[in-house]
Structure formats: C-alpha cells, structure tokens
MIZA-915425 format. One record per residue (C-alpha): residue number from 1; x, y, z. Coordinates in pm, 1 decimal. Example, Ala and Ser with C-alpha at 12.3 -4.5 7.8 and 13.67 -1.06 7.14 Angstrom:
<atoms>
ATOM   pos          u          v          w
ATOM     1     1230.0     -450.0      780.0
ATOM     2     1367.0     -106.0      714.0
</atoms>
This chain:
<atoms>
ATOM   pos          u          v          w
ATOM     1    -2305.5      455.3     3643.5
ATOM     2    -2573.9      356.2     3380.8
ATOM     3    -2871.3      121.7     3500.8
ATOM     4    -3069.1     -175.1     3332.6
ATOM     5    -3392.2      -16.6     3135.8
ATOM     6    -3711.0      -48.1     3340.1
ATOM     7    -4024.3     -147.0     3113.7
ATOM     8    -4400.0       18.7     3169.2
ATOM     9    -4645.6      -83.5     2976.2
ATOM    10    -4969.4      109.0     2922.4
ATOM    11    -5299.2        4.6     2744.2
ATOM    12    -5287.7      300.8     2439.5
ATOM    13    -5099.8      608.8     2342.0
ATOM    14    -5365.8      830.3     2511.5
ATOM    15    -5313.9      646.4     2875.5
ATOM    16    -4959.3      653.0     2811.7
ATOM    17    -4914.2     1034.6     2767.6
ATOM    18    -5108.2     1058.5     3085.9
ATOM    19    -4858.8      824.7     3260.4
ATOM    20    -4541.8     1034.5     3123.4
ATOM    21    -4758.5     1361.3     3244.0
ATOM    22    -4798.9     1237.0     3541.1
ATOM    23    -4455.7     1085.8     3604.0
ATOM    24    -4268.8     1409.7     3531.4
ATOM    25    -4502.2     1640.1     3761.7
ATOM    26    -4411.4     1391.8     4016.5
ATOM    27    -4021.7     1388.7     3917.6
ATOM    28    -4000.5     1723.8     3921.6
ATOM    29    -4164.2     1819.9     4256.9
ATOM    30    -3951.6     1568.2     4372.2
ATOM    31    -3644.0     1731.2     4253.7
ATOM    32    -3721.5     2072.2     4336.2
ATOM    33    -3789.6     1966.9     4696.6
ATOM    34    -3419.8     1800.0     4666.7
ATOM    35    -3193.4     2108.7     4524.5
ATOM    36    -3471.0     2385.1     4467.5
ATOM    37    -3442.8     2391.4     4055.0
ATOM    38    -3518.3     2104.8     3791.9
ATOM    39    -3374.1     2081.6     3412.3
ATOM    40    -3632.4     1871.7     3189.5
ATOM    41    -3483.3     1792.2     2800.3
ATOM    42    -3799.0     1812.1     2579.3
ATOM    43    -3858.8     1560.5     2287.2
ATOM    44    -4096.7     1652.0     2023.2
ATOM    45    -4310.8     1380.0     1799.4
ATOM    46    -4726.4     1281.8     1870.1
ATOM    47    -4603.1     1185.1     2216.8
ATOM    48    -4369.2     1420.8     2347.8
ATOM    49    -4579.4     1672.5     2245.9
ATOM    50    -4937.0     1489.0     2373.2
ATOM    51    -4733.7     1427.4     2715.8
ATOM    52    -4678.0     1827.1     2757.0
ATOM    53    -5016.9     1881.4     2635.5
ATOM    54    -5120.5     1657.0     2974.5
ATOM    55    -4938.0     1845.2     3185.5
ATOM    56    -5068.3     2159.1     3108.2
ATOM    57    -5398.4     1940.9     3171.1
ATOM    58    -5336.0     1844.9     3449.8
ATOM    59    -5449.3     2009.8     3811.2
ATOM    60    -5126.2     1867.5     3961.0
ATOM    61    -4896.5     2109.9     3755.1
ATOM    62    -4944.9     2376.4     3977.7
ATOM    63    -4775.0     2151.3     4226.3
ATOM    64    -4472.9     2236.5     4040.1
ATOM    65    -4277.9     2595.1     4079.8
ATOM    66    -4261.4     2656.9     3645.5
ATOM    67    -4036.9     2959.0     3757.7
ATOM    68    -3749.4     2719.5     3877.0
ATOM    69    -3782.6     2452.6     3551.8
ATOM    70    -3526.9     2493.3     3289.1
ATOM    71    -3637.1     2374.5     2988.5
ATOM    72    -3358.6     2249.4     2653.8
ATOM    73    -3420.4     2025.3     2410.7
ATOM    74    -3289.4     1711.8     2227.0
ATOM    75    -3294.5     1729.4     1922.9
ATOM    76    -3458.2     2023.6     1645.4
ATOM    77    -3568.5     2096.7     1280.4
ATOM    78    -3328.7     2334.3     1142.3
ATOM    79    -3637.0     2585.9     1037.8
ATOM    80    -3685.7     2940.9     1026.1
ATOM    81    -3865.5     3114.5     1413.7
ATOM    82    -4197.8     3019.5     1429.3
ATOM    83    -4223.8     2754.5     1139.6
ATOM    84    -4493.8     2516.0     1326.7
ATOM    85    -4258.0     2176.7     1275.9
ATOM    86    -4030.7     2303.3     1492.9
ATOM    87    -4015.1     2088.9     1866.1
ATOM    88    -4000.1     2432.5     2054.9
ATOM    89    -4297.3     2616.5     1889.5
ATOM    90    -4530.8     2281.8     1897.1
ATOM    91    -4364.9     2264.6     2305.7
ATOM    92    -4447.8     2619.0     2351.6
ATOM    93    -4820.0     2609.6     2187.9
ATOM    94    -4868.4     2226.0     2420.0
ATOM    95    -4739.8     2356.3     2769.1
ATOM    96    -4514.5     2635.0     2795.5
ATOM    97    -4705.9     2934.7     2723.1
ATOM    98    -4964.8     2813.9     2929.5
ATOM    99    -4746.6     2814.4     3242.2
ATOM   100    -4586.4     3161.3     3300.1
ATOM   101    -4230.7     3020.8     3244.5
ATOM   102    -3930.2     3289.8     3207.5
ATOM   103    -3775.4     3325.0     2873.0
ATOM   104    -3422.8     3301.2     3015.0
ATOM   105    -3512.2     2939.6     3101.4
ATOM   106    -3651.1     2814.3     2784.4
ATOM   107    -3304.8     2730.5     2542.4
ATOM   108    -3410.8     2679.9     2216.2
ATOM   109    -3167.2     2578.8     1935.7
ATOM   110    -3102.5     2807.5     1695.0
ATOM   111    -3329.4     2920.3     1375.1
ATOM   112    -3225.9     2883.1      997.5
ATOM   113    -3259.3     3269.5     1021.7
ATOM   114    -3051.3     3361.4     1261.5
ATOM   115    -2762.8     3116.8     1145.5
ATOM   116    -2597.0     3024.1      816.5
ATOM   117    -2612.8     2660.7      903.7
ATOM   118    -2692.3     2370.0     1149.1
ATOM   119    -2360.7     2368.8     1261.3
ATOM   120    -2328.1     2709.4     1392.8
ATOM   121    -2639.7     2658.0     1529.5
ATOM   122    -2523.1     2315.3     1772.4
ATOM   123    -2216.2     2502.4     1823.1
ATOM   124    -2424.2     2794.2     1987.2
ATOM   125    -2622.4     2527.8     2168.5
ATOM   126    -2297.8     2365.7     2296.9
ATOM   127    -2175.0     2726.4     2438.4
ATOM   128    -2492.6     2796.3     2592.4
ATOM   129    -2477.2     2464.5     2735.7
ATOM   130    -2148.5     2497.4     2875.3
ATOM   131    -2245.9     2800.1     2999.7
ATOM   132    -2513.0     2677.7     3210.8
ATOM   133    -2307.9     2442.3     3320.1
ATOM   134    -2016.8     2658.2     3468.1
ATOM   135    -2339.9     2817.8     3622.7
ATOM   136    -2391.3     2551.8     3813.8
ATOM   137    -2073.3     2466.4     3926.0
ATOM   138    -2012.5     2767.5     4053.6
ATOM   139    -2348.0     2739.9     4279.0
ATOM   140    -2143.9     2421.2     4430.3
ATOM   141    -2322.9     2141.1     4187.6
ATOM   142    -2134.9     1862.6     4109.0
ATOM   143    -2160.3     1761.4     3737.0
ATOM   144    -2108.9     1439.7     3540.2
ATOM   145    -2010.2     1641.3     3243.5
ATOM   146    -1828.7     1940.1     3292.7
ATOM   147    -1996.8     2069.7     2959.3
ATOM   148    -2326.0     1985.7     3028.0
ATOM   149    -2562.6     2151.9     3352.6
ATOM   150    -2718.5     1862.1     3513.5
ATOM   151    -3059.0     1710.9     3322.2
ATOM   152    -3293.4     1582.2     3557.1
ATOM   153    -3488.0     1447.0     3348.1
ATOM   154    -3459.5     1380.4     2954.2
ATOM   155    -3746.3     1254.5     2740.8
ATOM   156    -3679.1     1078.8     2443.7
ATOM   157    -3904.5      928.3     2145.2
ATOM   158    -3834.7      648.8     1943.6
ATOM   159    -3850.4      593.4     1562.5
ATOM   160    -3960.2      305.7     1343.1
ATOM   161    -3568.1      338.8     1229.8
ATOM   162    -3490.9      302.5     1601.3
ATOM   163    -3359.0      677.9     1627.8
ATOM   164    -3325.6      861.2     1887.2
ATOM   165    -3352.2     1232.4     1919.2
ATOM   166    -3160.7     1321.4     1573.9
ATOM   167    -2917.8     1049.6     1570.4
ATOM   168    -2975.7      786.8     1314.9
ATOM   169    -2850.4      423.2     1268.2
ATOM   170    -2556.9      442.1     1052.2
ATOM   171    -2506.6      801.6     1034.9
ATOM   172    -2201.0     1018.4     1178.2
ATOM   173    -2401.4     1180.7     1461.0
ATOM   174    -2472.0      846.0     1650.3
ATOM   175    -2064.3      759.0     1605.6
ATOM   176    -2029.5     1135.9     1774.5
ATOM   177    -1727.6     1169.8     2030.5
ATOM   178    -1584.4     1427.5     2205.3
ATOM   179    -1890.0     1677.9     2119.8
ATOM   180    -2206.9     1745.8     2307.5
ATOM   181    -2437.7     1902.4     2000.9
ATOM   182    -2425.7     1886.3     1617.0
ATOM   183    -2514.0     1956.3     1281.6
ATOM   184    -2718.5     1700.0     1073.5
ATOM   185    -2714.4     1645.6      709.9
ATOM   186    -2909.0     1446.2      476.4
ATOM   187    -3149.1     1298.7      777.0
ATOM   188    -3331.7     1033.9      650.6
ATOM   189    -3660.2     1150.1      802.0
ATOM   190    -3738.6     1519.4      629.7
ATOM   191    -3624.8     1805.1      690.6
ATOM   192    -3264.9     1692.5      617.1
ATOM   193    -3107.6     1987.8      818.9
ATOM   194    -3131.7     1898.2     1188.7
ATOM   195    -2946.8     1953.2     1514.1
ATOM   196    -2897.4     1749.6     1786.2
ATOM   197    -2777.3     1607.1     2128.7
ATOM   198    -2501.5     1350.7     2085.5
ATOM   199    -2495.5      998.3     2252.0
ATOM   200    -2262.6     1134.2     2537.9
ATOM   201    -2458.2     1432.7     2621.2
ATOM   202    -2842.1     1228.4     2610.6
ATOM   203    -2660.6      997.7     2884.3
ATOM   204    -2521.8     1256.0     3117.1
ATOM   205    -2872.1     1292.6     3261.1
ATOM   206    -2983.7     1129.8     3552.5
ATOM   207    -3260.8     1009.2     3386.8
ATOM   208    -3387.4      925.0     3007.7
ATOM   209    -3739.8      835.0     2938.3
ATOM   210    -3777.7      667.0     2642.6
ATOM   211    -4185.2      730.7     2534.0
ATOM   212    -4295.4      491.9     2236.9
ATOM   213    -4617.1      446.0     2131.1
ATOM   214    -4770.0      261.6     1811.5
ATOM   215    -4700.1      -79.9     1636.8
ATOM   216    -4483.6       61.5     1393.0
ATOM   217    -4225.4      122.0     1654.3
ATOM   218    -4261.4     -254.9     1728.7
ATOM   219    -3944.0     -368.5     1578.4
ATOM   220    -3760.7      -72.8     1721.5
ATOM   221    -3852.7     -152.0     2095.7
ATOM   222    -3792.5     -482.2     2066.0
ATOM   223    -3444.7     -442.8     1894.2
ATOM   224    -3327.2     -134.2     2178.5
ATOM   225    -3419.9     -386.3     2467.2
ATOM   226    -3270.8     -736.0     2343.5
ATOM   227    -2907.8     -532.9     2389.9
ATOM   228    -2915.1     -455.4     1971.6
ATOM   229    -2613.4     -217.4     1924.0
ATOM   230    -2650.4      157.4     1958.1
ATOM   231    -2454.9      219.8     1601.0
ATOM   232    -2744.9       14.1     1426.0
ATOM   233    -2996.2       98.3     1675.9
ATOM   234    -2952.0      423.1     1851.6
ATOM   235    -3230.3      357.9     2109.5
ATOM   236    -3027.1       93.0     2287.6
ATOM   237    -2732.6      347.2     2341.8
ATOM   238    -2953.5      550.1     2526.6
ATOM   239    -2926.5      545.3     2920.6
ATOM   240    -2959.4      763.9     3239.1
ATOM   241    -2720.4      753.4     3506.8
ATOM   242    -2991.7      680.0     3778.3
ATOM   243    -3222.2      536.6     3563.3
ATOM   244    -3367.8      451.0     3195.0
ATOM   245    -3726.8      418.1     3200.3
ATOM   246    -3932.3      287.5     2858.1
ATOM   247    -4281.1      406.4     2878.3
ATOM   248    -4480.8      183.4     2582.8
ATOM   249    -4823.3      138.7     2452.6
ATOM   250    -4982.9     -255.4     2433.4
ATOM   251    -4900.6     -216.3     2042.3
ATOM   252    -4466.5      -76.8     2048.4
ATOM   253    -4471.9     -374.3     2349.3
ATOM   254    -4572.2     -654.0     2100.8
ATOM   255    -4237.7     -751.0     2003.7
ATOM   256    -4063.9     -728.3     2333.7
ATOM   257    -3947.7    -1074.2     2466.5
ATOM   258    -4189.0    -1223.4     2768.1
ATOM   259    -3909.1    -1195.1     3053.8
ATOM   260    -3958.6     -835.8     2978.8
ATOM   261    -4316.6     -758.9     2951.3
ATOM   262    -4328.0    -1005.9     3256.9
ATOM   263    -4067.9     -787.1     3474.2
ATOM   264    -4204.2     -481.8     3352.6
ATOM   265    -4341.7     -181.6     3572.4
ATOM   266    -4747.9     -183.7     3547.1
ATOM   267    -4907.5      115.6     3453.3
ATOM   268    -4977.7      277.4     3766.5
ATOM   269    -4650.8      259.2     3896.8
</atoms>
C-alpha cells in the first residue's frame, strides 16, 4: 500500500544532491544487509546526475558492495550509443564507471541504432524486465508486480510541466495501463522520441524519491503535493509502496502550503 509523501527541505541544489547522495548510500547498505542485493532506478536531469556525481564523491560509497547493485532506469532519450544526452552515458561518466560495476547489472534502454523505433526499444526493456523479474522469483522473492524485479529504490526528477520520468500531463503515456515501458512521441521537451517507465511500473517500487531543485519547478511541487491529479500533473501520481520521499531546494519549496514545509523532514534527517 502507497504512503503520504514525506517533505525535506534543503537550503540549495548543491546541499540537496549531497542529501540524496547520502540518503541512497545509506538505503542501500541498508538493503543489502536485509536480502544481500539492491535495485536503484536512475533519473537523469542537473540533479539526478549531480546526486550520482556525490556518490562517487563520497568516502561512504565504498560502504556499499557496487558488485550486488542493479542499476535500470526511468525514463531515456531515444539517441544513438554514446550520444552524451543520453541518462545512461551522463550516469555512467557521473558514477558508474568510477565504481567497478558489472555490465550484466547496468540495463540500459535501447539505442536508436540498434532499434527501428522507441517502441521496440520499451518493448525490449519490458522483456528484460520481466526477465529479471522471473529471476527473482525463482530465488524465493516475493514481487508486487509479477513483471517487474523489485526496485528498492527509484529516483525521480520533476519538470516545470510537472513530468515525471517521460510521462507528460496530457499525453498517452501518463493514461498508460496494462504496460510497464513505452514508446514516446512528439514529447514536448526535445528530443521527441523517448522511452519510458509507465505510472504502474514507477509505483511498484518500494520507494520513489522525488529530487527537485530550482524555482522554476515551484508551481510543479506545489501542484504534486496539494493532491493535483496525476493526468494533469504526473508528479502527484507518483508513489512508493513503503514510502515517497520529496527531496527540495528553499527555491522548488516556495510554493508549497505552510502545513507542509512545517511537517516536513529537516535536512539532516
């Protein structure tokens, strides 16, 4: 079952990709110690990427075993292998080069060379996920989406437009049932030609982290958290099953109403 959102608030951008660094070194040492392997869903964007880019910063990482991390990802540019706007070459240049992880752990979606279009790509995605997950439930681990291996940990960023990964306000993907990946057309933020996570798969994981800095993403915040719906405003669809964290700067906090920024988490918690 979903949970409320809890609300941390950090001073700037800079602190709060240390806090999100910090958070999932601790999350995942904590899971590993629980079941021996962690799944983390990358996000890409200033943030995502700046959090990784702490971690591999950070003394603590080698507190974590990088051999038993699985790493997938939420959403990606449809772009040729290699092209530097894609999430996975900016994740792998920010942390994951840096930390000896194997190559059968890191699932990238699929290039615009190696597939005709974005939807062969998410359907690869979606067999490789499913594969994982039949994996997993074969080692005795019980699921919340038969489709899906279990996500410890998913990080999300937010737009100005209130999207999440690459599911837009208005747009087919974000009215997605029934499918855990898919093509994108005609994205309103460039390139057009994306793939992504649905609704249904982002909340299978235990936990989403929603990491939002800036005051342009003002509106966006303050829409997702006064219970906006997800169609308009896909942030506010987004929730873990154990918990839905939003990890904001002073300035993406401004429009957030005072019973929140009052109940909020501080920024050393």
């Amino acid at each position: 079952m979903t949970t409320e959102p809890k609300v941390s608030i950090h001073p700037d951008a800079g602190l709060l990709a240390a806090s999100v660094a910090a958070r999932l070194v601790t999350r995942l040492v904590d899971v590993q110690n629980e079941r021996g392997t962690a799944t983390v869903v990358l996000t890409g964007g200033t943030l995502g990427i700046g959090a990784l880019r702490a971690v591999a910063e950070s003394p603590a990482r080698s507190a974590v075993d990088w051999s038993a991390v699985d790493f997938w990802w939420g959403d990606e540019r449809f772009l040729p292998a290699g092209h530097e706007d894609r999430n996975a070459v900016q994740a792998r240049a920010a942390l994951l080069d840096q930390i000896g992880v194997s190559e059968d752990r890191v699932h990238e979606f699929g290039t615009a060379d190696a597939y005709s279009s974005q939807d062969d790509a998410a359907a690869a995605y979606a067999s490789a996920l499913q594969e994982a997950a039949e994996k997993e439930a074969a080692q005795g681990i019980e699921l919340r989406d038969p489709r899906l291996p279990q996500f410890d940990i998913l990080l999300l960023g937010v737009g100005p437009d209130a999207h999440v990964a690459s599911l837009f306000p208005e747009m087919a993907g974000i009215r997605t049932k029934g499918q855990t990946v898919i093509g994108v057309s005609n994205a309103p933020k460039p390139p057009p030609e994306r793939i992504s996570l649905t609704l249904e798969a982002i909340n299978s994981a235990e936990e989403v982290w929603l990491a939002v800095a800036g005051k342009d993403k003002a509106g966006a915040v303050g829409l997702a958290l006064a219970g906006a719906g997800h169609v308009q405003v896909p942030a506010a669809g987004a929730r873990g099953r154990r918990k839905t964290l939003w990890l904001i700067d002073q300035e993406a906090a401004s429009q957030l109403p005072g019973r929140l920024i009052n109940n909020g988490e501080s920024d050393a918690d």
